[in-house]
C-alpha positions, 0 to 999 in steps of 0.5 A, spaced: 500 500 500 502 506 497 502 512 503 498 518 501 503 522 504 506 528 500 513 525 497 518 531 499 520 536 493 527 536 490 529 543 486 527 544 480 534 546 477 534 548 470 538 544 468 534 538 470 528 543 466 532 543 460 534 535 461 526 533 462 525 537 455 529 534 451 528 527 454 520 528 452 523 532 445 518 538 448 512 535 448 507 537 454 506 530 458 497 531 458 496 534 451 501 531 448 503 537 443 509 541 441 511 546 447 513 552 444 519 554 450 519 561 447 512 563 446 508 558 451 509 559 458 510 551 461 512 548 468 515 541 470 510 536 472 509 530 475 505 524 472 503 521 479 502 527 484 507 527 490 500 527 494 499 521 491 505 517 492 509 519 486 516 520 487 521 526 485 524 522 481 526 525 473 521 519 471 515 521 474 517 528 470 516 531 463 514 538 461 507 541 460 504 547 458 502 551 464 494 551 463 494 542 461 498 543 468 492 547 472 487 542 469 491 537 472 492 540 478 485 542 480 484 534 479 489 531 483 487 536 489 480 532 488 484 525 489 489 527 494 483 529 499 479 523 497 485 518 498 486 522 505 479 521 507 478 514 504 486 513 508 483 516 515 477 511 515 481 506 513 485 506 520 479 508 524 481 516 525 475 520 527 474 527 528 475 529 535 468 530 539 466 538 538 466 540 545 462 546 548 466 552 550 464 553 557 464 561 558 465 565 566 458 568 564 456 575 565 454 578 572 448 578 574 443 584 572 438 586 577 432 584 572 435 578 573 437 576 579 429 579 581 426 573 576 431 569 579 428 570 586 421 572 585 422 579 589 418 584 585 422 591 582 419 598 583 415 599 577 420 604 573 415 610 569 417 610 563 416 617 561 417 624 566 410 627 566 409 634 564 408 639 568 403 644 565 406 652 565 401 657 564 
């Protein structure tokens, strides 16, 4: 069983970068057309994502145009977060229990604490009364 963990990222030097295109002849690995390395934008790509057990190895490389890559990248995202879940499931982990957060409370109003112990409060006006001038 391959582990899902990420394989560690070696650097990516440009000579390992010109060695990978011309051992794949300039030719993106997901399209499968002629990279034009002047006028394209292209990366160095890995046929088995690190997130699914590929290695950094040259033979899990080969170049690609940067927007085949971006296509790729956002399936592979997909697959590493199912294989992680498929992965915990597999060996029993589950999530922690949500515990509630117990607070200090606040101070007990007057309202309140007459409620609580059921002694009435004077009765508050609510507005003054006018006095009449005249």
């Amino acid at each position: 069983m391959t582990d899902v963990g990420t394989t560690k990222r070696r650097s990516m030097t440009p000579t390992r970068r010109l060695r990978l295109f011309e051992a794949h002849k300039g030719i993106c690995c997901l399209c499968h057309e002629a990279i034009d390395g002047v006028r394209e934008k292209w990366t160095i790509e890995h046929l088995r994502a690190l997130g699914l057990g590929g290695e950094d190895v040259d033979d899990n490389c080969a170049p690609a145009h940067e927007d085949c890559r971006r296509i790729k990248d956002k399936d592979d995202v997909e697959r590493i977060a199912k294989a992680k879940r498929v992965k915990q499931r597999h060996i029993g982990v589950q999530a922690a229990p949500k515990q509630k957060i117990k607070s200090a409370g606040f101070p007990v109003s007057q309202k309140s604490a007459a409620r609580q112990t059921k002694i009435p409060l004077a009765p508050r006006a609510l507005f003054k009364p006018i006095e009449e001038t005249r």
